[in-house]
LUMLO-138751 format. One line per field, with one value per residue (C-alpha): residue in one letter; x, y, z. Coordinates in steps of 0.2 Angstrom, whole numbers, plus 5000, padded with zeros to 4 digits. Example, Ala and Ser with C-alpha at 12.3 -4.5 7.8 and 13.67 -1.06 7.14 Angstrom:
BEGIN
aa: A / S
east: 5062 / 5068
north: 4978 / 4995
up: 5039 / 5036
REM end
This chain:
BEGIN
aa: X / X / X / X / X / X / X / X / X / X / X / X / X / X / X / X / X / X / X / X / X / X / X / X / X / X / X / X / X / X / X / X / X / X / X / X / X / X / X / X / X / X / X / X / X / X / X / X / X / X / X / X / X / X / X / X / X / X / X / X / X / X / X / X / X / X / X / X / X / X / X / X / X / X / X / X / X / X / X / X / X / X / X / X / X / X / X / X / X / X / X / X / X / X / X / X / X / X / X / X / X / X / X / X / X / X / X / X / X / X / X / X / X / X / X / X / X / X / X / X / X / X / X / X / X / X / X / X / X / X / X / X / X / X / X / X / X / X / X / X / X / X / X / X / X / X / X / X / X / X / X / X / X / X / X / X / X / X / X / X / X / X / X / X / X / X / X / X / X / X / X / X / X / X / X / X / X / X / X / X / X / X / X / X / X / X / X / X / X / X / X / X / X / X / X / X / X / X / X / X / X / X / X / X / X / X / X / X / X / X / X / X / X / X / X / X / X / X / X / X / X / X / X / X / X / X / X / X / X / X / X / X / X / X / X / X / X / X / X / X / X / X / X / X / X / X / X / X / X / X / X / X / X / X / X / X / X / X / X / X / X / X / X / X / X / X / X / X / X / X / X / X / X / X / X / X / X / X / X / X / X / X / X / X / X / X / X / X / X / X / X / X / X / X / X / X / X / X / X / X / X / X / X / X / X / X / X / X / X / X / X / X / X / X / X / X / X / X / X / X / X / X / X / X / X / X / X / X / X / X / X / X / X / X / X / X / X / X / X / X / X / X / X / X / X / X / X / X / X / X / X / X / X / X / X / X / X / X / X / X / X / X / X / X / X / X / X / X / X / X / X / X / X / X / X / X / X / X / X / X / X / X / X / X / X / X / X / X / X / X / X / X / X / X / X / X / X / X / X / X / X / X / X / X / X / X / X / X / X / X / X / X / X / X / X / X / X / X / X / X / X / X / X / X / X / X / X / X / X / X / X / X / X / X / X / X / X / X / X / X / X / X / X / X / X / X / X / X / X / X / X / X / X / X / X / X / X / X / X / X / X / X / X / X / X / X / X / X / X / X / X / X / X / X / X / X / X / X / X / X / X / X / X / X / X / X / X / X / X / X / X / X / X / X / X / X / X / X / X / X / X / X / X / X / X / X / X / X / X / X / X / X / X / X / X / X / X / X / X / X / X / X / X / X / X / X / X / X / X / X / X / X / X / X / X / X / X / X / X / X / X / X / X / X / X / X / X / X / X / X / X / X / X / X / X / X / X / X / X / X / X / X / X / X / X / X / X / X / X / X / X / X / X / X / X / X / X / X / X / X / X / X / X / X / X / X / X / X / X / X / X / X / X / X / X / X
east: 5000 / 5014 / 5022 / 5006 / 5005 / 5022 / 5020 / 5006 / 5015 / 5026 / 5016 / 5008 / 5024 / 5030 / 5014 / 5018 / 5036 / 5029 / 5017 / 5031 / 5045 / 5030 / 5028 / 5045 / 5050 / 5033 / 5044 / 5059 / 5049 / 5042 / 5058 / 5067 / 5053 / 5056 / 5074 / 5072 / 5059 / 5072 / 5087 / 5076 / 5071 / 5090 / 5096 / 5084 / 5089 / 5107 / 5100 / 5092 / 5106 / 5119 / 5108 / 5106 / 5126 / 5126 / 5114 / 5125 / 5141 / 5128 / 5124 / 5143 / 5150 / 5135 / 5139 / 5158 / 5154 / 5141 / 5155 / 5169 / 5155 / 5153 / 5173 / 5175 / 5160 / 5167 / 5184 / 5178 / 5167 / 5185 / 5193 / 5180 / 5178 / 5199 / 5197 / 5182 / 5194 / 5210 / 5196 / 5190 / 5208 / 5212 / 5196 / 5202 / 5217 / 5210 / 5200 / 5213 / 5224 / 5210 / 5208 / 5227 / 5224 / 5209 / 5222 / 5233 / 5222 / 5216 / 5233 / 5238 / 5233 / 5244 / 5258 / 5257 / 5255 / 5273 / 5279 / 5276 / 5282 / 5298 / 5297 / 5295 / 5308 / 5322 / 5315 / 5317 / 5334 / 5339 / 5331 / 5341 / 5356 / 5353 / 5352 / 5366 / 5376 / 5367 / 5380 / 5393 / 5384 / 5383 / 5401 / 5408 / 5396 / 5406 / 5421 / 5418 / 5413 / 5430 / 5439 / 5429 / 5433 / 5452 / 5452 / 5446 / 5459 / 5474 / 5468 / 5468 / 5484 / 5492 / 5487 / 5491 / 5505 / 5511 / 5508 / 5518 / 5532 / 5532 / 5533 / 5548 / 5555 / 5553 / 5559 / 5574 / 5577 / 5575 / 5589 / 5600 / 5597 / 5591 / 5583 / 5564 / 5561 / 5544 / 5541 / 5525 / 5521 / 5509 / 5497 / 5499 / 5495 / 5494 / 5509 / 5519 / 5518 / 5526 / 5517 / 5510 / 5490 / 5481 / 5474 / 5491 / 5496 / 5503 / 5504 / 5520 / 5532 / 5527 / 5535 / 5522 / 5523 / 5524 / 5537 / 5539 / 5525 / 5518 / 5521 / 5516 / 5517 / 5535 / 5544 / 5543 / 5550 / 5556 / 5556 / 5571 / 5576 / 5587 / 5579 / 5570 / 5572 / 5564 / 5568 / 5561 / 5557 / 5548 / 5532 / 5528 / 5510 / 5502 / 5495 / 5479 / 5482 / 5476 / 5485 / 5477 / 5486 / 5503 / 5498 / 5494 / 5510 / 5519 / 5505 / 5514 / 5531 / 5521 / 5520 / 5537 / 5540 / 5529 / 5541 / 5556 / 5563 / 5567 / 5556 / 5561 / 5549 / 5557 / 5551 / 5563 / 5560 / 5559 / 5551 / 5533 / 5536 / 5522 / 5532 / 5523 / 5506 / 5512 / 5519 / 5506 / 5492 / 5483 / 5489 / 5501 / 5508 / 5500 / 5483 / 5486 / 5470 / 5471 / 5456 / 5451 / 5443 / 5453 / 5448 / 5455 / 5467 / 5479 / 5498 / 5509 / 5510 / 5491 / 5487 / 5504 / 5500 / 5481 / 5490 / 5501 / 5488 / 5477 / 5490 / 5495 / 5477 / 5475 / 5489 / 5490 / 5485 / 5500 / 5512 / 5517 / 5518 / 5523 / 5532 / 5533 / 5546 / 5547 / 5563 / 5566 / 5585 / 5589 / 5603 / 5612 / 5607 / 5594 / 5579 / 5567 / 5550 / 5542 / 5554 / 5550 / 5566 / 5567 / 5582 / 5592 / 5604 / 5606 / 5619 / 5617 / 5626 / 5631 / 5627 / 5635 / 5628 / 5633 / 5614 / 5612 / 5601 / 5597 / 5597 / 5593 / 5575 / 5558 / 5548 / 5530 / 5520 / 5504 / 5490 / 5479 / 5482 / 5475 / 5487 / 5503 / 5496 / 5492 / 5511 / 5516 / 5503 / 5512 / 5529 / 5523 / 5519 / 5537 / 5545 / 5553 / 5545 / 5547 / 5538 / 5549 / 5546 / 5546 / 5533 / 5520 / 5526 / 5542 / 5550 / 5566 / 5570 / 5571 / 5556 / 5559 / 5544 / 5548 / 5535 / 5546 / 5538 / 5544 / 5538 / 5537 / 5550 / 5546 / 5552 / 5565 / 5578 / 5575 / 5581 / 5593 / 5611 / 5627 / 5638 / 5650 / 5639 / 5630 / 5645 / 5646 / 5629 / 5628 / 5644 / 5657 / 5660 / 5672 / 5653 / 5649 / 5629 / 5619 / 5602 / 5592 / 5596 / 5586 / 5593 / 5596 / 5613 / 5605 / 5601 / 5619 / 5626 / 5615 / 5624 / 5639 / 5630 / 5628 / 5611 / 5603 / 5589 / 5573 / 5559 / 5566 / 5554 / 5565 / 5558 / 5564 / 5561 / 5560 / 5558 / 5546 / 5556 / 5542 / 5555 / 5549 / 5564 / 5566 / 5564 / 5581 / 5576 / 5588 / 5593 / 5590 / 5574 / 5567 / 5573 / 5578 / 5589 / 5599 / 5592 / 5583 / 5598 / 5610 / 5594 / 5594 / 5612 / 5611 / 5598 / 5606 / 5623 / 5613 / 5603 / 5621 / 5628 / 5614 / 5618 / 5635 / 5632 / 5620 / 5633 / 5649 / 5637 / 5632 / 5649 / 5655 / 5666 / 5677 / 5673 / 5653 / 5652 / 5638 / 5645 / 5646 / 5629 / 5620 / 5604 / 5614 / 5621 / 5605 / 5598 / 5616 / 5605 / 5591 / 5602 / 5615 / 5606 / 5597 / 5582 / 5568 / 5570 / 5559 / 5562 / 5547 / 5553 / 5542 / 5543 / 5535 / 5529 / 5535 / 5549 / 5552 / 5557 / 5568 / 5585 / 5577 / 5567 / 5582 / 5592 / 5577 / 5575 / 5594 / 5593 / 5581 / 5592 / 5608 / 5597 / 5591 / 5608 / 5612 / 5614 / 5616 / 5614 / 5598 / 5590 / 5595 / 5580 / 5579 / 5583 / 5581 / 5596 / 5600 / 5600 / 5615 / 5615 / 5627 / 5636 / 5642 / 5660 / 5655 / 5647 / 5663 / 5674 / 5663 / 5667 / 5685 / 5686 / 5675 / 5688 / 5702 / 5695 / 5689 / 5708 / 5716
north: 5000 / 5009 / 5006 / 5011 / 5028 / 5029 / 5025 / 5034 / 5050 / 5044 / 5045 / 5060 / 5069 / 5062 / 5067 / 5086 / 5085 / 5082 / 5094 / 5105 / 5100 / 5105 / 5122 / 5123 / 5120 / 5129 / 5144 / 5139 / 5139 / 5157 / 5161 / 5156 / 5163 / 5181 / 5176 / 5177 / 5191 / 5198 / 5194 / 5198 / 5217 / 5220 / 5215 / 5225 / 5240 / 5236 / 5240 / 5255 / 5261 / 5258 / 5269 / 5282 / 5280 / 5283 / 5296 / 5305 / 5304 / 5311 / 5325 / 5328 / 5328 / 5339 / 5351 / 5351 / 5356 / 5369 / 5374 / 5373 / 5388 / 5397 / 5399 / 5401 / 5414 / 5422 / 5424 / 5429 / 5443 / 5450 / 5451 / 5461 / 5472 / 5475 / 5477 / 5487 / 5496 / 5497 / 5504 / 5519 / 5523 / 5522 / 5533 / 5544 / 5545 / 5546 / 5558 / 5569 / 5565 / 5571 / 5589 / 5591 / 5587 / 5598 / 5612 / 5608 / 5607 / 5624 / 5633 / 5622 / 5634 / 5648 / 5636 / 5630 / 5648 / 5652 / 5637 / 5641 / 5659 / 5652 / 5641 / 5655 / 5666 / 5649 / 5644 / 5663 / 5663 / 5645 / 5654 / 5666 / 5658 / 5643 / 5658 / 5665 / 5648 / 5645 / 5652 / 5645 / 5625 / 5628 / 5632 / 5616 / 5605 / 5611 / 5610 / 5592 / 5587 / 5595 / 5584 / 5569 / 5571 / 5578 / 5563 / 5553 / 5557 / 5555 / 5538 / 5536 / 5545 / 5537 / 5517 / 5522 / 5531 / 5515 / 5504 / 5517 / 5515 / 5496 / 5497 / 5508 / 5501 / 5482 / 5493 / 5498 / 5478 / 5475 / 5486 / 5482 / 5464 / 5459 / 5446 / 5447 / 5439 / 5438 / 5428 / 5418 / 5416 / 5398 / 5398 / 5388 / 5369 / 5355 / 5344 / 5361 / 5354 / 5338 / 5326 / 5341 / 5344 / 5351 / 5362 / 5369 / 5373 / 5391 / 5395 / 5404 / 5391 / 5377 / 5373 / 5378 / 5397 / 5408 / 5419 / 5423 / 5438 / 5445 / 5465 / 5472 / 5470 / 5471 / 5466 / 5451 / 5451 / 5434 / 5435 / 5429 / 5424 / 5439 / 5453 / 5455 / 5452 / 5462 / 5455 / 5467 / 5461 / 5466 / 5457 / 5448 / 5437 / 5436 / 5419 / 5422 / 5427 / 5416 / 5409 / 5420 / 5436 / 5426 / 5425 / 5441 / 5447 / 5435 / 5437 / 5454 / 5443 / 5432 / 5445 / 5449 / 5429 / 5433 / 5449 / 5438 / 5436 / 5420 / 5420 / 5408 / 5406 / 5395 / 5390 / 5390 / 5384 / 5369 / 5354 / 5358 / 5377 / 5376 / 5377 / 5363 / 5372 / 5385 / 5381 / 5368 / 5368 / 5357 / 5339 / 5325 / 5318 / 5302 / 5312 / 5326 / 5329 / 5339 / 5351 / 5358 / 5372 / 5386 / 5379 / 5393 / 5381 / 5382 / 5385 / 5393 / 5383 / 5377 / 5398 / 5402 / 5389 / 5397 / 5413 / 5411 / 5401 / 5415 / 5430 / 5419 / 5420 / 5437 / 5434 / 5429 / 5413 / 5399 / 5412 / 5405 / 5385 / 5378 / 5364 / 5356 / 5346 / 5339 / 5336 / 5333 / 5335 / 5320 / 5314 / 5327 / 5318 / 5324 / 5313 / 5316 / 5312 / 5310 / 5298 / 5278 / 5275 / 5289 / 5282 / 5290 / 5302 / 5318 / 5331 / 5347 / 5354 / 5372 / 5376 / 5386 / 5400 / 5398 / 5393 / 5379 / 5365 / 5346 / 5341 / 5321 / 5327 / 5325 / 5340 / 5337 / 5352 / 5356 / 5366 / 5365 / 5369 / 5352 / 5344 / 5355 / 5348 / 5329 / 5330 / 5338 / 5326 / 5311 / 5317 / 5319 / 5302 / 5298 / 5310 / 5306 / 5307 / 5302 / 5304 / 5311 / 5316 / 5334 / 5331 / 5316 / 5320 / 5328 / 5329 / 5322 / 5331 / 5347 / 5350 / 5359 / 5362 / 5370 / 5378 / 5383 / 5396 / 5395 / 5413 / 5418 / 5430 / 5445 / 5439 / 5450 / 5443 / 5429 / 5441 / 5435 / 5441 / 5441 / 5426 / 5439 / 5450 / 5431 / 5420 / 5425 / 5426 / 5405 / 5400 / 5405 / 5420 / 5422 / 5427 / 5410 / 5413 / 5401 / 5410 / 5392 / 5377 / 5367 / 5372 / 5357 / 5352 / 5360 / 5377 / 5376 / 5374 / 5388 / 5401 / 5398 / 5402 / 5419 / 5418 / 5415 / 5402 / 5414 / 5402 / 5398 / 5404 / 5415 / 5410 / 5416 / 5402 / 5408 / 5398 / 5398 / 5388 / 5384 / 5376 / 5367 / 5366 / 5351 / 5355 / 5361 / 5351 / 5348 / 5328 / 5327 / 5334 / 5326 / 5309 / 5302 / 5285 / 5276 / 5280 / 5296 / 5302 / 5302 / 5309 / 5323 / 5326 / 5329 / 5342 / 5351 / 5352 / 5355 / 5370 / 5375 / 5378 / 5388 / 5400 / 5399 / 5405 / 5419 / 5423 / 5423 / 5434 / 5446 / 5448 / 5451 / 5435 / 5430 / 5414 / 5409 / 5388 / 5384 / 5367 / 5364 / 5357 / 5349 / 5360 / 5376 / 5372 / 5367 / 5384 / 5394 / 5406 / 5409 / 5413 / 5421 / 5434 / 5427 / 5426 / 5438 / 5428 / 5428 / 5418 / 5413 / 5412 / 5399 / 5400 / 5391 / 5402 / 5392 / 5391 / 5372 / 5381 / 5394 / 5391 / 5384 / 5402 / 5410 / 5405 / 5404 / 5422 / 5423 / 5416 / 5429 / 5442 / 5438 / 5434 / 5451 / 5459 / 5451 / 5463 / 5454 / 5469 / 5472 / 5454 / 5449 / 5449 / 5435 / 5438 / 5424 / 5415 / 5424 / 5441 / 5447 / 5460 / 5474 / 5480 / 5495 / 5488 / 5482 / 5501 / 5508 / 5497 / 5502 / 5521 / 5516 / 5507 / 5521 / 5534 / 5525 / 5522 / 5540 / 5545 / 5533
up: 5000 / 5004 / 4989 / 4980 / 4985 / 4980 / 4964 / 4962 / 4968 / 4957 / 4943 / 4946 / 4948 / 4931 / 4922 / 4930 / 4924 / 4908 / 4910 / 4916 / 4902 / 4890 / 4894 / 4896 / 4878 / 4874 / 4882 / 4872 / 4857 / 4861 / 4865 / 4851 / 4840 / 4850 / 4846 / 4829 / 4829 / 4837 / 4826 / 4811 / 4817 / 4820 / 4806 / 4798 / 4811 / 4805 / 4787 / 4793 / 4802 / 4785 / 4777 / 4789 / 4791 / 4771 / 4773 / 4785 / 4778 / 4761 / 4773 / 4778 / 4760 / 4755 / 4771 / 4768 / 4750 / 4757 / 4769 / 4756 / 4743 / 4759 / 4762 / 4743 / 4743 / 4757 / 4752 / 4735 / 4745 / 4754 / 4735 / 4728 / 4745 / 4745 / 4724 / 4728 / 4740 / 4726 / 4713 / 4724 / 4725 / 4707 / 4706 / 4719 / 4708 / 4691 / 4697 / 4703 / 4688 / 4676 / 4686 / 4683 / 4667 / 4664 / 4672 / 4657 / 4644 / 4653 / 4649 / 4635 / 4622 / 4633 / 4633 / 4615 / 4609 / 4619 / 4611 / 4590 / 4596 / 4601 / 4585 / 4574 / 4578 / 4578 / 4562 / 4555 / 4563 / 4554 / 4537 / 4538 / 4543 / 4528 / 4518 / 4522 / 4519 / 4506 / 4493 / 4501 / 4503 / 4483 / 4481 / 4492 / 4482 / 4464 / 4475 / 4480 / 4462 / 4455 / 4469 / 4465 / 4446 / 4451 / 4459 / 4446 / 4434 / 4445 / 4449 / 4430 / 4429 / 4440 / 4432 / 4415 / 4420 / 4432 / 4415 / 4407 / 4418 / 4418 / 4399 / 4399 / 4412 / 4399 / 4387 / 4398 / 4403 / 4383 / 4377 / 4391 / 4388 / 4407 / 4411 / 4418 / 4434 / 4444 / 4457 / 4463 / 4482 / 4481 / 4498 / 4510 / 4508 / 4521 / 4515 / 4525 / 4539 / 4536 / 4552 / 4562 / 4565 / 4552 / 4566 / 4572 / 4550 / 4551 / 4567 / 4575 / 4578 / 4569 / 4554 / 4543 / 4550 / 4536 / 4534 / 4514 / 4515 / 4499 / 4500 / 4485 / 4466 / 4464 / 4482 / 4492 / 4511 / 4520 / 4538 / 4545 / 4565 / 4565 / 4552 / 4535 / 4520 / 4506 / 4486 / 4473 / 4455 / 4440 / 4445 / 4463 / 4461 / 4479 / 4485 / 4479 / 4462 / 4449 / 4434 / 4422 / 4429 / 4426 / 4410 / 4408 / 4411 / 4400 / 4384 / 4379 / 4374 / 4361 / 4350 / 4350 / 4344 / 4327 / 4326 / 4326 / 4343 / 4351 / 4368 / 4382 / 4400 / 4413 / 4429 / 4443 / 4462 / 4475 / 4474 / 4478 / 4476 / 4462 / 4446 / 4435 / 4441 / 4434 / 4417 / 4415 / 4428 / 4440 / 4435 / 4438 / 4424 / 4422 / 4422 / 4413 / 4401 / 4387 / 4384 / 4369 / 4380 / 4388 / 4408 / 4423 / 4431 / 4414 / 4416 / 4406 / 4393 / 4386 / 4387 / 4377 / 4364 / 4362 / 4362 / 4351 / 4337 / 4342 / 4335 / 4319 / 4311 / 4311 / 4301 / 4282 / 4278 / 4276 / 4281 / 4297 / 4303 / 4319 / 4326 / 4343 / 4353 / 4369 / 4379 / 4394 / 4403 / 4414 / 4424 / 4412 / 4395 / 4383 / 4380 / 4366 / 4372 / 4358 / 4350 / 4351 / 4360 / 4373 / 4380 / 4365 / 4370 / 4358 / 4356 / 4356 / 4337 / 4334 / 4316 / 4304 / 4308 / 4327 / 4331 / 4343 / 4338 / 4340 / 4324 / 4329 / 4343 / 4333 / 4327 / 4326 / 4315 / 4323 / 4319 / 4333 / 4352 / 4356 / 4346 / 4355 / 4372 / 4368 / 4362 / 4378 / 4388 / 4377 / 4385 / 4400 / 4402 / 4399 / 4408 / 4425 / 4442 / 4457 / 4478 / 4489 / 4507 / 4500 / 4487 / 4482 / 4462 / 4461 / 4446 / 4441 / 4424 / 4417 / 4406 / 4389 / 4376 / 4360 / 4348 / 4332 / 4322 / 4304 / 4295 / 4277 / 4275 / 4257 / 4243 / 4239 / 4251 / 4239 / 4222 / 4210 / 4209 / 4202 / 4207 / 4216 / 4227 / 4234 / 4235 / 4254 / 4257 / 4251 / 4262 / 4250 / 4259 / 4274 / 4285 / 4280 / 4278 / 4267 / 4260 / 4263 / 4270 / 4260 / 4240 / 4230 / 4223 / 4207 / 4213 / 4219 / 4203 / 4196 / 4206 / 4194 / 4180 / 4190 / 4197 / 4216 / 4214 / 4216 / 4216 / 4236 / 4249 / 4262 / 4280 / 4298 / 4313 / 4331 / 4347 / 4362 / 4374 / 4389 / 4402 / 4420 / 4428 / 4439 / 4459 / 4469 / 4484 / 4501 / 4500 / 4518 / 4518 / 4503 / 4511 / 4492 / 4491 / 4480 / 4462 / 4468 / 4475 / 4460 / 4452 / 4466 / 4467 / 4444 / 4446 / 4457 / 4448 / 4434 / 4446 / 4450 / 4433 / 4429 / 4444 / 4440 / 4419 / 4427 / 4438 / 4427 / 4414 / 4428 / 4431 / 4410 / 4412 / 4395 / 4399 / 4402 / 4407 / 4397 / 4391 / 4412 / 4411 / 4396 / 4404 / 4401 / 4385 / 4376 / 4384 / 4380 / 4365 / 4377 / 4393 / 4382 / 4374 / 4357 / 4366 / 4378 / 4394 / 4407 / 4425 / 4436 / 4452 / 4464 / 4479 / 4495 / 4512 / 4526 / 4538 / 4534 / 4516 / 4523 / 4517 / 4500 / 4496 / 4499 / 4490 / 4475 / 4479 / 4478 / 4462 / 4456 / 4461 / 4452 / 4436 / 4438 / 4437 / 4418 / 4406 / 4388 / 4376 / 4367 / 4359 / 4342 / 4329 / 4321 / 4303 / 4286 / 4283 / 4267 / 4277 / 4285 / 4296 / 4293 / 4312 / 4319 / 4313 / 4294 / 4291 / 4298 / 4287 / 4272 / 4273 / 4276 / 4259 / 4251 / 4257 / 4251 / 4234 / 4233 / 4236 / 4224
REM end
């Protein structure tokens, strides 16, 4: 029974803990439900409060920005209050500029009526003062223009009479038989300065400082380490001149070669001094081009050849011819460069009528300056040439071209006669004259019969000699070997005879060496007097030259001091020419036949 209630109490405990459990997770259920109600609205009270957080910072930015137009509407407010502040001023100023300027247009009129008052009476005194000077304006302007054309004329004057003097004074050299010499100053080039910079070329105390100086037309001055020098001549060409005023001053002679004289141009210097630019022009000799078109870089010898073709056709047609040889002067043999075998040597012969001449070198006849130089072109070719340290093409031989002008002489040298007035005009005679070379054995025998053969042309010849002398050159400077050096060591013995003939006619020696040298021997008529001789002294500007350019200089100076006696005309071989002596012997035999 016990037991029963206990079980009972039991029971209905249990059924009340059910009871209970059940309204416990009822409460749990409500809870969790209030939980997630809960949970629900504050996630959406998160939501709201993002936005309203968006919505805030919205509201800053837009206050900031508000904030920032206000500050910039403000500050903007202070700049037109403090420019409102600066324009008042200006007004202020304006205002008080614009009465002072009122005041001055107010006693402008006063002031500008002062003005033209004072202006008047200046401008009436200037009147009267230009009219006072007037006269005396007028008088200097005709005094000026009297100057300006006095002027005029002396300049005038004073060239015509400077050519006038330089005539005479050619005159003066031709009568007394001295020799011409001019002298050409070439520009510097870069071989002067040997292995120094191009940079340092001509600059005090290099090697390539010049110190030959161009003074004037007629003296050069060489700078020496203890004084000057100053060499005068008949014509000085400065650096700059170009080959056309050389030939200017050598044109003038070429018509004295169609007048019968003999005319001989040499070219004298160092190697590299400029003498074959010179004579012959821009070339080298295994490129020299012939041109049929005068070009400005011709030397010497292409302009006298056109010069001299030029003065023969204002002449009579087939009255004059030409002929041309090449020779060249080397290791003291003479080489015909126009022969086949150019390694013939030739003698020089003197004829019978004491003319010099190489019978066995070729004459070509030419009618055409092109044909002159494509001879010359073909001896150059064949002339010798070496490189030396001195000069890339240095010449090792004396250049000689000879253009032989053969000229119709008139007809009555050629007259007959009697066998006794002509016997010494045909060699018979003690003068020894023949009147042509070329009679026959026939026309010979007709002068027995008492008759000169009249159907023989009568002709006078005369030379141009155009001679490039090989380059004086130092041995040690030019660095030569071997070969080159015996080469060397002939041109300047050959170089050196020249001087010393120069020098022993300078000095009226009985004795000239010509024969020394085969270069002065085959020159002897031009250098001794048959000839018009003109020297074209060479010479280089820099110190590393020195000693060379003074003694080219030197050179120049003793052939200046020759006097030969006035040149001999060239006459036809049947003519001879009665002297002084034969006209005083004449009258001497007159006389004494008179007194008999």
């Amino acid at each position: 029974m016990h037991h029963d209630k206990h079980f009972l109490k039991d029971l209905n405990n249990h059924t009340s803990l059910q009871c209970i459990a059940k309204k416990i997770l009822l409460r749990f259920q409500r809870k969790d439900e209030r939980i997630a109600s809960l949970e629900t609205e504050n996630a959406m009270l998160y939501l709201k409060l993002a936005n309203l957080r968006g919505e805030v910072s919205s509201a800053k930015e837009e206050a900031s920005a508000s904030n920032a137009v206000l500050e910039t509407g403000d500050r903007f407010k202070m700049n037109v209050k403090q420019r409102a502040g600066q324009l008042c001023l200006e007004a202020q100023n304006l205002k008080s500029e614009l009465s002072k300027i009122r005041a001055l247009a107010l006693d402008m009129p006063h002031q500008i009526g002062q003005f033209l008052q004072r202006a008047k009476t200046v401008v009436q005194h200037h009147s009267a003062e230009f009219q006072s000077h007037s006269s005396n304006i007028t008088a200097l302007a005709d005094q000026v223009c009297q100057l300006q054309n006095t002027l005029s004329d002396i300049t005038d004057q004073h060239a015509r009479e400077k050519r006038r003097r330089q005539e005479l004074h050619n005159l003066l050299m031709e009568l007394r038989g001295n020799i011409r010499v001019h002298g050409r100053l070439r520009p510097l080039m870069e071989f002067d300065g040997e292995n120094e910079d191009v940079s340092t070329l001509g600059r005090p105390g290099t090697k390539s400082e010049v110190v030959v100086h161009y003074v004037d037309d007629e003296n050069v001055c060489v700078r020496t380490s203890k004084h000057n020098k100053v060499f005068e001549y008949e014509r000085v060409y400065s650096p700059s001149e170009k080959q056309e005023s050389v030939f200017d001053e050598v044109q003038p002679m070429l018509t004295s070669l169609l007048d019968g004289y003999n005319i001989c141009i040499m070219a004298y210097g160092q190697t590299g001094s400029g003498k074959t630019h010179t004579m012959l022009g821009s070339h080298r000799n295994d490129d020299y081009n012939p041109s049929q078109d005068p070009h400005p870089d011709e030397g010497v010898i292409p302009r006298a050849t056109r010069e001299l073709f030029r003065l023969i056709e204002e002449k009579a047609p087939g009255t004059h011819s030409i002929e041309v040889s090449v020779v060249e002067v080397y290791n003291n043999d003479i080489r015909d460069l126009l022969s086949s075998d150019p390694n013939a040597k030739h003698d020089v012969i003197t004829g019978g009528d004491g003319q010099l001449s190489i019978p066995t070198v070729i004459s070509k006849p030419v009618d055409t300056v092109y044909a002159v130089m494509c001879l010359v072109q073909r001896g150059l070719r064949t002339r010798r040439e070496t490189a030396t340290l001195v000069h890339e093409h240095s010449s090792r031989s004396h250049l000689i071209v000879t253009l032989t002008v053969t000229s119709k002489a008139p007809s009555f040298f050629a007259k007959s006669a009697s066998v006794d007035s002509n016997l010494s005009e045909v060699g018979l005679g003690k003068k020894g004259r023949s009147l042509s070379q070329t009679w026959t054995n026939d026309q010979l025998q007709g002068i027995g019969q008492g008759q000169v053969p009249a159907n023989q042309q009568p002709v006078i010849r005369t030379k141009l000699q155009l001679v490039d002398l090989a380059g004086s050159e130092c041995v040690g400077m030019s660095g030569v070997k071997g070969v080159a050096l015996r080469e060397a060591s002939f041109i300047n013995k050959s170089l050196s005879a020249l001087a010393d003939v120069l020098g022993a006619l300078a000095e009226h020696r009985t004795h000239v060496p010509y024969r020394n040298s085969r270069l002065t021997h085959f020159l002897q008529d031009s250098i001794g007097g048959d000839a018009k001789l003109l020297v074209l002294l060479c010479v280089s500007p820099a110190q590393r030259y020195i000693t060379e350019s003074l003694q080219c200089l030197g050179f120049g100076q003793r052939a200046r001091q020759v006097q030969r006696g006035p040149t001999k005309r060239r006459l036809p071989s049947s003519v001879e020419k009665v002297t002084a002596a034969d006209g005083q012997s004449s009258s001497r035999m007159r006389s004494g036949s008179s007194s008999r």
